[in-house]
PDB file of N, CA, C and O in Angstrom:
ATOM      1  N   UNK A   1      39.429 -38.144  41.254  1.00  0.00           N
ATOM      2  CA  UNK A   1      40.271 -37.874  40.101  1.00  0.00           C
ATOM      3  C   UNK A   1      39.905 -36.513  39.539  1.00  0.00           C
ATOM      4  O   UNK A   1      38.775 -36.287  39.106  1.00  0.00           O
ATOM      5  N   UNK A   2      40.847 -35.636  39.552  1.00  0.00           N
ATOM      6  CA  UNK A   2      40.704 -34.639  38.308  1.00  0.00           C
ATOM      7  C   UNK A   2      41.832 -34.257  37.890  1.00  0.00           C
ATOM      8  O   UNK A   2      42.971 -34.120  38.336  1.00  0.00           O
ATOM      9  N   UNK A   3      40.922 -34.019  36.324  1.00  0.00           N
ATOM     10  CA  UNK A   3      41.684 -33.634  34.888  1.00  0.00           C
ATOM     11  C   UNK A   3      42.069 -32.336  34.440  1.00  0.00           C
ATOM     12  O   UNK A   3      41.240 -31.426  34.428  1.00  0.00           O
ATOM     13  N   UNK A   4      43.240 -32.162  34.071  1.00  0.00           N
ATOM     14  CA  UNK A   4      43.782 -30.496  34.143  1.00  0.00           C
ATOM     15  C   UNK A   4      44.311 -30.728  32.737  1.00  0.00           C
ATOM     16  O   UNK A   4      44.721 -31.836  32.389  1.00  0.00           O
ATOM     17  N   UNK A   5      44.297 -29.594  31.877  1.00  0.00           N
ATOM     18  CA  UNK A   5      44.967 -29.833  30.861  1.00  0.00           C
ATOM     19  C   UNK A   5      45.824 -28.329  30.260  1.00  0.00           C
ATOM     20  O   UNK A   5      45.610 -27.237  30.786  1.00  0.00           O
ATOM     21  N   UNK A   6      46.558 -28.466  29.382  1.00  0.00           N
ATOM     22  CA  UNK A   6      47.765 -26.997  29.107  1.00  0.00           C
ATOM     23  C   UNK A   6      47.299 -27.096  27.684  1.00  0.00           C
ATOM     24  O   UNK A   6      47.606 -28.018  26.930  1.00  0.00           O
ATOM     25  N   UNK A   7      46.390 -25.886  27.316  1.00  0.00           N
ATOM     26  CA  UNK A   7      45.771 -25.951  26.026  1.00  0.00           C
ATOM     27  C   UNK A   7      47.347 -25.397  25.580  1.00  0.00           C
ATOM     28  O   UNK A   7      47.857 -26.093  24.701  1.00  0.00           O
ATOM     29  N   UNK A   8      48.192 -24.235  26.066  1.00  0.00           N
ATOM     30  CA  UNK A   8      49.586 -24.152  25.302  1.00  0.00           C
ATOM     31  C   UNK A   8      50.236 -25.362  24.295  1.00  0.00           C
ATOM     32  O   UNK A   8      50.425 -25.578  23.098  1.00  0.00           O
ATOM     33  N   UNK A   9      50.412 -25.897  25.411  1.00  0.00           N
ATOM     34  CA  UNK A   9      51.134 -27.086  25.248  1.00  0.00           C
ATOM     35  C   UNK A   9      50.886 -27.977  24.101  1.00  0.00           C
ATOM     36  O   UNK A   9      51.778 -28.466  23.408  1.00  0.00           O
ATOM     37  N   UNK A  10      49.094 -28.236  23.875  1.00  0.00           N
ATOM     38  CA  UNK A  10      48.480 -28.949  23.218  1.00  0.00           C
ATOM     39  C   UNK A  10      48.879 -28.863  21.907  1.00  0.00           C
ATOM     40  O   UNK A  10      49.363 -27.804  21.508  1.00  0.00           O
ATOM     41  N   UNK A  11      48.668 -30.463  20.655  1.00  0.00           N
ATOM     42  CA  UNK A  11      49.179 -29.670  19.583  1.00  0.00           C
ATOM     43  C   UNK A  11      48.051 -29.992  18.929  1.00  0.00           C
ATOM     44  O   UNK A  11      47.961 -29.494  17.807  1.00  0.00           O
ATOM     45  N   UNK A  12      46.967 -30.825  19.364  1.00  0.00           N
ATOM     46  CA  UNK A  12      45.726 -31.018  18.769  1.00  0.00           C
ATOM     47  C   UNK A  12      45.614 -32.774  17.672  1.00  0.00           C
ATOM     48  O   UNK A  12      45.129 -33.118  16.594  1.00  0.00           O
ATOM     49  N   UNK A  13      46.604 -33.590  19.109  1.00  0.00           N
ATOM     50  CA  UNK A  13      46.681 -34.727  17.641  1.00  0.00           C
ATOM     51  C   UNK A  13      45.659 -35.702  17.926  1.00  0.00           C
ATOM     52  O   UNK A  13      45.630 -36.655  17.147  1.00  0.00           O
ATOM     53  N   UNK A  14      44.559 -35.684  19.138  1.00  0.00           N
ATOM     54  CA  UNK A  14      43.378 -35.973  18.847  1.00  0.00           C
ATOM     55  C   UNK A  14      43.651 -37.579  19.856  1.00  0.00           C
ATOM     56  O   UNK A  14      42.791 -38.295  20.370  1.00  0.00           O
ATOM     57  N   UNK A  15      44.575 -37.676  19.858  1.00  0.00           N
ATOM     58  CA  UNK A  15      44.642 -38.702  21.217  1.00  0.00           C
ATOM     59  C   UNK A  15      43.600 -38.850  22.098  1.00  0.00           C
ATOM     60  O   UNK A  15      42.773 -39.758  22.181  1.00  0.00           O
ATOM     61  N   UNK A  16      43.763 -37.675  22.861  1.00  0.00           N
ATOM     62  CA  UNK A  16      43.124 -37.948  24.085  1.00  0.00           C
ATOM     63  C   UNK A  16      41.418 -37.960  23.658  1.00  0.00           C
ATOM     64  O   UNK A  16      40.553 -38.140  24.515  1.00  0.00           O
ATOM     65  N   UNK A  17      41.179 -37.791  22.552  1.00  0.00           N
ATOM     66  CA  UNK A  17      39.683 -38.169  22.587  1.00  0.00           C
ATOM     67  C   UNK A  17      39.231 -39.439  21.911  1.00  0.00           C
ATOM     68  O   UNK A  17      38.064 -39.829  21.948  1.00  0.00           O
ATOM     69  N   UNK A  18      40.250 -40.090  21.267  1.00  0.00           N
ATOM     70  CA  UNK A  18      40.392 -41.198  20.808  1.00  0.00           C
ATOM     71  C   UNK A  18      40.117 -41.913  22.037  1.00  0.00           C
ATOM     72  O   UNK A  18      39.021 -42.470  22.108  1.00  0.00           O
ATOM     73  N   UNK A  19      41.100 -42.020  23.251  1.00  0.00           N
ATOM     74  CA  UNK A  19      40.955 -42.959  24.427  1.00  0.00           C
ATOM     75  C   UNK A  19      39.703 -42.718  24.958  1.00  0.00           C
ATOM     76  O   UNK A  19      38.707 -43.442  24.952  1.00  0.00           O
ATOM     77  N   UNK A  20      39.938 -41.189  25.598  1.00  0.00           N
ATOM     78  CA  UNK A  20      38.142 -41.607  26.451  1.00  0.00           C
ATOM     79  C   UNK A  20      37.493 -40.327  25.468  1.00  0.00           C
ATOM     80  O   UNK A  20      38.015 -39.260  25.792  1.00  0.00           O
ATOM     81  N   UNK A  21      36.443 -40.171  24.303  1.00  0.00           N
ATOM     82  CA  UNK A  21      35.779 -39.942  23.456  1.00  0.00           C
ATOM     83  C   UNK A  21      34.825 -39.175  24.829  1.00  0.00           C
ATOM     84  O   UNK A  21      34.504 -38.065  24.403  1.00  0.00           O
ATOM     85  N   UNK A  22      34.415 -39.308  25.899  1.00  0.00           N
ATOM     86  CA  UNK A  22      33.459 -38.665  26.845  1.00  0.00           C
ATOM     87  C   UNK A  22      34.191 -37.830  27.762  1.00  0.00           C
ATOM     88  O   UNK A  22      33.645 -36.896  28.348  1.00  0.00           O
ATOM     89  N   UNK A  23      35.003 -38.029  27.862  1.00  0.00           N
ATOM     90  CA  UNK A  23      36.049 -36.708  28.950  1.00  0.00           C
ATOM     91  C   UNK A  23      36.575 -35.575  27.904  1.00  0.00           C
ATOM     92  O   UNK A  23      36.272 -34.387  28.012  1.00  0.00           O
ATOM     93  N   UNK A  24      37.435 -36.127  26.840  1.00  0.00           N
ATOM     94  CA  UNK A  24      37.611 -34.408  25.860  1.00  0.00           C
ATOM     95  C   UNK A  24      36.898 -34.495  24.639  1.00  0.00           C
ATOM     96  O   UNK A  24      36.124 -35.400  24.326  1.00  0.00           O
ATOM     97  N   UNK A  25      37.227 -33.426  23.920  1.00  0.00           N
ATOM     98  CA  UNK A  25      37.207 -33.223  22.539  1.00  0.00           C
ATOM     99  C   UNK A  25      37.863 -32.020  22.508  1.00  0.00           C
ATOM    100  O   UNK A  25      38.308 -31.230  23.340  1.00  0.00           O
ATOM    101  N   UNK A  26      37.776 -32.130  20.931  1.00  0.00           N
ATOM    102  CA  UNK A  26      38.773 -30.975  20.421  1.00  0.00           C
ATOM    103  C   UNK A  26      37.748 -29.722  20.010  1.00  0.00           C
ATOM    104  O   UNK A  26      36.585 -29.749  19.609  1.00  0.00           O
ATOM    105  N   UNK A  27      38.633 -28.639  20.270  1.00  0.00           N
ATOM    106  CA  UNK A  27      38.224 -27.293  20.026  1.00  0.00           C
ATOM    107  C   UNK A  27      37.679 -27.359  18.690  1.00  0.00           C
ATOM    108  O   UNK A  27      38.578 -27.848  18.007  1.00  0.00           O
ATOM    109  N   UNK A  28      36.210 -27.011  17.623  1.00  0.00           N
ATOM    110  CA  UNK A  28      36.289 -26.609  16.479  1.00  0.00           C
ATOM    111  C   UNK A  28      36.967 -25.568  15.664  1.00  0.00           C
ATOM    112  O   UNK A  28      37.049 -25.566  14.436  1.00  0.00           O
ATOM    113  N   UNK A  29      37.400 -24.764  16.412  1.00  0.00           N
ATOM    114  CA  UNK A  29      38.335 -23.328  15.753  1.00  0.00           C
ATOM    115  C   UNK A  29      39.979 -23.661  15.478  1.00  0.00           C
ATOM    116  O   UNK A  29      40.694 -23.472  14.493  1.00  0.00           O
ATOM    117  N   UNK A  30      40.228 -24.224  16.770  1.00  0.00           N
ATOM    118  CA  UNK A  30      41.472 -24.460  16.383  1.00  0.00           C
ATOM    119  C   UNK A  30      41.774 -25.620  16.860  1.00  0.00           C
ATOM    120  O   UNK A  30      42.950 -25.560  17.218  1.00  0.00           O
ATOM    121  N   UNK A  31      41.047 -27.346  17.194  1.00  0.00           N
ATOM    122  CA  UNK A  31      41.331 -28.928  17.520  1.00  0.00           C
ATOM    123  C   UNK A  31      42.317 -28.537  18.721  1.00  0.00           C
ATOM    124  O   UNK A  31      43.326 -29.241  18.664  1.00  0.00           O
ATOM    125  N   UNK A  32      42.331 -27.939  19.428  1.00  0.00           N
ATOM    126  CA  UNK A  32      43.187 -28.112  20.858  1.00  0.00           C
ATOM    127  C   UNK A  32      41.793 -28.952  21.620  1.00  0.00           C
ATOM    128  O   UNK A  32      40.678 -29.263  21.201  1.00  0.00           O
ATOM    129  N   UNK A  33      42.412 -29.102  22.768  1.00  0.00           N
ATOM    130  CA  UNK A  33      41.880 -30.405  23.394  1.00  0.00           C
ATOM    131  C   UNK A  33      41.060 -29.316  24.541  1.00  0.00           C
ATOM    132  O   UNK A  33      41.478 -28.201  24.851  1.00  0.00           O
ATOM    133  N   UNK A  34      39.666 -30.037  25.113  1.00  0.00           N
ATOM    134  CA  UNK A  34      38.791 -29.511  25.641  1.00  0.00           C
ATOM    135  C   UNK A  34      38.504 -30.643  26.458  1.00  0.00           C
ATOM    136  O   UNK A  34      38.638 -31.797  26.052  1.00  0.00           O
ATOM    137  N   UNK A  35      38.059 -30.296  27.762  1.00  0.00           N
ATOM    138  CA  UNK A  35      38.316 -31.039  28.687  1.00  0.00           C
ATOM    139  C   UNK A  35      36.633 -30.934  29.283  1.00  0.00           C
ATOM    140  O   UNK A  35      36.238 -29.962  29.927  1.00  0.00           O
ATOM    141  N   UNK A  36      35.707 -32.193  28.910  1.00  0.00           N
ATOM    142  CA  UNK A  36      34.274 -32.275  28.681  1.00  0.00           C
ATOM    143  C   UNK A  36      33.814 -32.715  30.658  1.00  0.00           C
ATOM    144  O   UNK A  36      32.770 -32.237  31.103  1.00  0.00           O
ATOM    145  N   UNK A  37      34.545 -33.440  31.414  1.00  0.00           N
ATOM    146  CA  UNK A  37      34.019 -34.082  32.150  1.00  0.00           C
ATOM    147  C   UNK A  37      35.670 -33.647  33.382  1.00  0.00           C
ATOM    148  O   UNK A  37      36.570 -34.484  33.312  1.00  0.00           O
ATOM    149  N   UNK A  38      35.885 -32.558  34.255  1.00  0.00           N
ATOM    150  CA  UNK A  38      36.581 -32.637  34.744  1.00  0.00           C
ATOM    151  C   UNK A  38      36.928 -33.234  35.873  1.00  0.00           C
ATOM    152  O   UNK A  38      38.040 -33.030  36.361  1.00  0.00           O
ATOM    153  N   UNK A  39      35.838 -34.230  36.569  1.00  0.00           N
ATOM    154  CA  UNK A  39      36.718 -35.577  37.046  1.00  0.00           C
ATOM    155  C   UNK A  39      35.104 -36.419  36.741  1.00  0.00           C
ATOM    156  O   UNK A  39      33.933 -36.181  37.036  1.00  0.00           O
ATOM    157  N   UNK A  40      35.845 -37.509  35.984  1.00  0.00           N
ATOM    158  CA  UNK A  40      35.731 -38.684  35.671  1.00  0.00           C
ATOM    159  C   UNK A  40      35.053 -39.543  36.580  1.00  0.00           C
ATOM    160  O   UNK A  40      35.411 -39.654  37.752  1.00  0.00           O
ATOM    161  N   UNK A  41      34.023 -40.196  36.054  1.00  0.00           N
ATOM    162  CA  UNK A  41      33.161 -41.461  36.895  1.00  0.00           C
ATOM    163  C   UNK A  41      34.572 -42.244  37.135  1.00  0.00           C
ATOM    164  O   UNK A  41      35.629 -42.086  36.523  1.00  0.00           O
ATOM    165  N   UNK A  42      34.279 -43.127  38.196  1.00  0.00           N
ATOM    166  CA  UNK A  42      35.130 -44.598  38.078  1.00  0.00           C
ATOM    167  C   UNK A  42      35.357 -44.742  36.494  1.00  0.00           C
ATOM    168  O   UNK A  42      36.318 -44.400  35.804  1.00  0.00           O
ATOM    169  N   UNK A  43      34.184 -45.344  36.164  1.00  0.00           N
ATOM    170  CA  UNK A  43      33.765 -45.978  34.897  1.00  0.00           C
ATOM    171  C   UNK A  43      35.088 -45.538  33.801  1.00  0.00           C
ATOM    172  O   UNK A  43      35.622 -46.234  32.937  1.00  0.00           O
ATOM    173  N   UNK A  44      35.394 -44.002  34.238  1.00  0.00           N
ATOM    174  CA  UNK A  44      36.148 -43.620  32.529  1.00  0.00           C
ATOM    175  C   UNK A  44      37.752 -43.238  33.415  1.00  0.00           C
ATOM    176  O   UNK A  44      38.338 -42.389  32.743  1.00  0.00           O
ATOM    177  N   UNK A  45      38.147 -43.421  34.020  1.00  0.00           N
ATOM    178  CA  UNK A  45      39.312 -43.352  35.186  1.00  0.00           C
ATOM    179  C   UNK A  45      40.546 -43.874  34.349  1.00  0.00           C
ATOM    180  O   UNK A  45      41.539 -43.171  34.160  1.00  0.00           O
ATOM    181  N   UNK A  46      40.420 -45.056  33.900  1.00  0.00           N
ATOM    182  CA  UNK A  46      41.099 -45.807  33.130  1.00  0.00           C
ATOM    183  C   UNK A  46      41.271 -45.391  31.717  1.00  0.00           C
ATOM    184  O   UNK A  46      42.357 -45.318  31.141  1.00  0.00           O
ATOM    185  N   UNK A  47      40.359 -45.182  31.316  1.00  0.00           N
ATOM    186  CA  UNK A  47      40.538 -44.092  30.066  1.00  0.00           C
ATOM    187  C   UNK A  47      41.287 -43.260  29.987  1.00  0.00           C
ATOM    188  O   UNK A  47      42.157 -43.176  29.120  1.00  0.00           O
ATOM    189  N   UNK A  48      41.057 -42.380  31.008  1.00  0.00           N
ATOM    190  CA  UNK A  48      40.986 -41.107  30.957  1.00  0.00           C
ATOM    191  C   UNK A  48      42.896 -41.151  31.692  1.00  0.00           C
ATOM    192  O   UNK A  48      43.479 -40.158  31.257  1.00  0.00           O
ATOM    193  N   UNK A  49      43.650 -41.844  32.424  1.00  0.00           N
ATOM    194  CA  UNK A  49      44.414 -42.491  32.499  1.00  0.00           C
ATOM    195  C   UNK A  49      45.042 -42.719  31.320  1.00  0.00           C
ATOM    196  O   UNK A  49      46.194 -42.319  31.146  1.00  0.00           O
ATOM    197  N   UNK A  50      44.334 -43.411  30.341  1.00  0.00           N
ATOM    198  CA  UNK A  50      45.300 -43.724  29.284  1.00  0.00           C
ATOM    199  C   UNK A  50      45.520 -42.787  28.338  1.00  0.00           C
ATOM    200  O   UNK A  50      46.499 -42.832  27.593  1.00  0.00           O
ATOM    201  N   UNK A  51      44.486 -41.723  28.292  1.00  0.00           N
ATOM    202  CA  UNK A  51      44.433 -40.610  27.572  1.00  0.00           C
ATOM    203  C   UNK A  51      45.853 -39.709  27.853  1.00  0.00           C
ATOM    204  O   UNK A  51      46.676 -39.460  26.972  1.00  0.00           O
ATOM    205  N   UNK A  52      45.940 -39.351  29.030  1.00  0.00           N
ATOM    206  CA  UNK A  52      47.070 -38.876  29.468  1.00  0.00           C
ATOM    207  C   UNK A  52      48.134 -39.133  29.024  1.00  0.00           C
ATOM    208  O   UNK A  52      48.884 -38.356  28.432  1.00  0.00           O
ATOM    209  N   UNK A  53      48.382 -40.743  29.370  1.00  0.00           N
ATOM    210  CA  UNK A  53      49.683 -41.158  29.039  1.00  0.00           C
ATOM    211  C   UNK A  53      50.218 -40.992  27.261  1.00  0.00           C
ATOM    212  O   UNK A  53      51.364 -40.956  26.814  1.00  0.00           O
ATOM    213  N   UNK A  54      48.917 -40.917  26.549  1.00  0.00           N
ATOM    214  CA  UNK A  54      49.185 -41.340  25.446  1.00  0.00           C
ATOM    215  C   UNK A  54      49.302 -39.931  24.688  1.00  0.00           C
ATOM    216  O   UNK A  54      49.581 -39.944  23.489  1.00  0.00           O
ATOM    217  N   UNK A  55      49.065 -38.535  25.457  1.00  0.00           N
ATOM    218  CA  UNK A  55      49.003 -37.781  24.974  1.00  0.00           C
ATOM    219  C   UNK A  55      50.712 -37.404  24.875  1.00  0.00           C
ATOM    220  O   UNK A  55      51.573 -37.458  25.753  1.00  0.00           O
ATOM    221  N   UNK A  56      50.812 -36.966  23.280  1.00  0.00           N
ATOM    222  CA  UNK A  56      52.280 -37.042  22.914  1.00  0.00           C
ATOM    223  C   UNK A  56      53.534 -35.914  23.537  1.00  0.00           C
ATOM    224  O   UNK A  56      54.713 -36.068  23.856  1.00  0.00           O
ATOM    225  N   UNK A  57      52.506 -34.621  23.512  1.00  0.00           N
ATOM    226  CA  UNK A  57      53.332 -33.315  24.576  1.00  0.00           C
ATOM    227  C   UNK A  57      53.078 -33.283  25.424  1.00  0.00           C
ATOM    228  O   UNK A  57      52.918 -32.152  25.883  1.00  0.00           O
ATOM    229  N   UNK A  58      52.828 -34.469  26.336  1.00  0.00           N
ATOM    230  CA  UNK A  58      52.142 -34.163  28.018  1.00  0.00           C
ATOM    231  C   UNK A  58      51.548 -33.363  28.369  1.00  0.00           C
ATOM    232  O   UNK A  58      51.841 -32.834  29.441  1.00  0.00           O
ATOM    233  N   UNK A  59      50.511 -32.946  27.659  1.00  0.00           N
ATOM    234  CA  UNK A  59      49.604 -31.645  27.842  1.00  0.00           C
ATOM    235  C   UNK A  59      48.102 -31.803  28.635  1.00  0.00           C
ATOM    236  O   UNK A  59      47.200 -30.978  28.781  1.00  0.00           O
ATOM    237  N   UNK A  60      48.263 -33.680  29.228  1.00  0.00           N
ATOM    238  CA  UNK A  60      46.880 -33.811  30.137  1.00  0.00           C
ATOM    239  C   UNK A  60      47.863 -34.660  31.456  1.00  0.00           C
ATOM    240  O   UNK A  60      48.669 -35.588  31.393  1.00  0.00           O
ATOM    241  N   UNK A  61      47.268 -33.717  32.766  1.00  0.00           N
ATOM    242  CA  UNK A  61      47.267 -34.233  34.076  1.00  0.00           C
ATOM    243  C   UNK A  61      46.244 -34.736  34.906  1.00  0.00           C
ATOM    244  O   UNK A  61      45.230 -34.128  35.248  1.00  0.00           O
ATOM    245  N   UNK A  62      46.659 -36.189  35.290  1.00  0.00           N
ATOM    246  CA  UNK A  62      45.536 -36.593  35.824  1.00  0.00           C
ATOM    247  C   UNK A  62      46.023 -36.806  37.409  1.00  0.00           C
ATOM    248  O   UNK A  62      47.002 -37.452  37.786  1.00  0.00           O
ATOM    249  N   UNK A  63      45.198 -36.183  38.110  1.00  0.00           N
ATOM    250  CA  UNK A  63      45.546 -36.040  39.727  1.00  0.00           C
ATOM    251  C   UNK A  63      44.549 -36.956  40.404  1.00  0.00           C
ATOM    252  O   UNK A  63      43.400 -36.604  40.673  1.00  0.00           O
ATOM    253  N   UNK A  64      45.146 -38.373  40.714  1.00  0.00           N
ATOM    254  CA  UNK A  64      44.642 -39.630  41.610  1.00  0.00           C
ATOM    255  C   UNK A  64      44.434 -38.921  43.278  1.00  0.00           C
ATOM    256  O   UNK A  64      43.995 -39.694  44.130  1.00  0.00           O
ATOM    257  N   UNK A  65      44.637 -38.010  43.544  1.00  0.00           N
ATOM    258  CA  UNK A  65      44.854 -37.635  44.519  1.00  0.00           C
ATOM    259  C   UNK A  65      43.768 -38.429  45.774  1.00  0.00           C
ATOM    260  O   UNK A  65      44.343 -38.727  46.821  1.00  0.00           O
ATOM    261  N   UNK A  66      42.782 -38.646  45.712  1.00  0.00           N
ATOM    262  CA  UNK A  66      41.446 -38.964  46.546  1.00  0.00           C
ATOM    263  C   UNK A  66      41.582 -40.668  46.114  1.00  0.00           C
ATOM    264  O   UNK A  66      41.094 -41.441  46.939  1.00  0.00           O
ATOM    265  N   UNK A  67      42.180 -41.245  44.943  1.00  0.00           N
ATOM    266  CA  UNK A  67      42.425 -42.563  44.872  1.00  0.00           C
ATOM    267  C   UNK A  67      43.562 -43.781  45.734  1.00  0.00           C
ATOM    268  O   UNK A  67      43.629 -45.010  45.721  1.00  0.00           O
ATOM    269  N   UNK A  68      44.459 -42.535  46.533  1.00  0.00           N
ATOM    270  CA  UNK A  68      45.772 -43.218  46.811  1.00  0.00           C
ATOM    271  C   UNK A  68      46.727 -43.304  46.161  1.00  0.00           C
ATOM    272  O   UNK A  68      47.895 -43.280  46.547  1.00  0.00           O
ATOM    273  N   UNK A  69      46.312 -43.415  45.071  1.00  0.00           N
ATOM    274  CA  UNK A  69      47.141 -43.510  43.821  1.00  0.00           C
ATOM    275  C   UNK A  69      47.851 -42.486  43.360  1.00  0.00           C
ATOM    276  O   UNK A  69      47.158 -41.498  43.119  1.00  0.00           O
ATOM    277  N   UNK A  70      49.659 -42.305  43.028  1.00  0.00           N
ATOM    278  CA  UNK A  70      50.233 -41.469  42.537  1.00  0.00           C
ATOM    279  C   UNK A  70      49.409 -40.615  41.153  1.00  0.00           C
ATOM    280  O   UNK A  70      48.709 -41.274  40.383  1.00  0.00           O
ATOM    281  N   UNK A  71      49.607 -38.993  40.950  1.00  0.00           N
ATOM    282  CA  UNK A  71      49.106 -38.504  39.851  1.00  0.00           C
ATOM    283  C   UNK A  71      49.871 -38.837  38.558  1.00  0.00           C
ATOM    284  O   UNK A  71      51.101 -38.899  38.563  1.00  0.00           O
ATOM    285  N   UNK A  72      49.107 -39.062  37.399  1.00  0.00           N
ATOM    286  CA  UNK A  72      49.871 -39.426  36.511  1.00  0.00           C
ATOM    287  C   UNK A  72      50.285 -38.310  35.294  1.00  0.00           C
ATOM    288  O   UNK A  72      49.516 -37.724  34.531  1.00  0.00           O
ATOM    289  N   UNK A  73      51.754 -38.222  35.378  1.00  0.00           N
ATOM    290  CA  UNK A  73      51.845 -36.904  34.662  1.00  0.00           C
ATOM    291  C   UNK A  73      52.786 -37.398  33.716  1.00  0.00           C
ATOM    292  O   UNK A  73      53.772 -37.905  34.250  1.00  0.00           O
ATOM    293  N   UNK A  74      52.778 -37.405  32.138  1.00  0.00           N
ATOM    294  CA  UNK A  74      53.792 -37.569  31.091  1.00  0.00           C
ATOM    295  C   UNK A  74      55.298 -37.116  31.725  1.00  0.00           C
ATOM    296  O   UNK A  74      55.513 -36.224  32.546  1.00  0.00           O
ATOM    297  N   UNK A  75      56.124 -37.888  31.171  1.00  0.00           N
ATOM    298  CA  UNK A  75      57.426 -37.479  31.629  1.00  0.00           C
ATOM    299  C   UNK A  75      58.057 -36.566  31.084  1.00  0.00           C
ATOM    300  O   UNK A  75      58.055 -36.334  29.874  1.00  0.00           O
ATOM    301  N   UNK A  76      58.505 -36.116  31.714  1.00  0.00           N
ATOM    302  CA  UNK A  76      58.916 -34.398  30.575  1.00  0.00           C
ATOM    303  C   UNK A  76      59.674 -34.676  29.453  1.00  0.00           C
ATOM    304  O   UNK A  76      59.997 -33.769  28.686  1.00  0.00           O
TER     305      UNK A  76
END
């Protein structure tokens, strides 16, 4: 698994560190999203998964690529 993210894009609403709290956090200067762990144990996969989805401008990609599993990308 790895995690790509579009600081552009980002609007800083703190989602994605809500879900997995160990893969991002937010920038102190300006709360855009920072990407702590760019691929994920098993352990935070699912998280880090839900982080994505839940992020509101689709501004995190998560590429299953080595899982089999389709990448999961917000719908435009």
């Amino acid at each position: 698994m790895r995690v790509e993210v579009d600081r552009e894009t980002c609007v800083g609403s703190g989602n994605c560190v809500y879900f997995a709290p160990t893969v991002f956090d937010q920038d102190d200067r300006d709360g855009l999203v920072v990407v702590l762990v760019e691929s994920p144990e098993p352990a935070l996969r699912a998280a880090t998964r839900t982080a994505a989805l839940n992020c509101p401008v689709g501004a995190i990609s998560v590429d299953r690529t080595n899982s089999g599993s389709p990448p999961v990308r917000p719908a435009p």
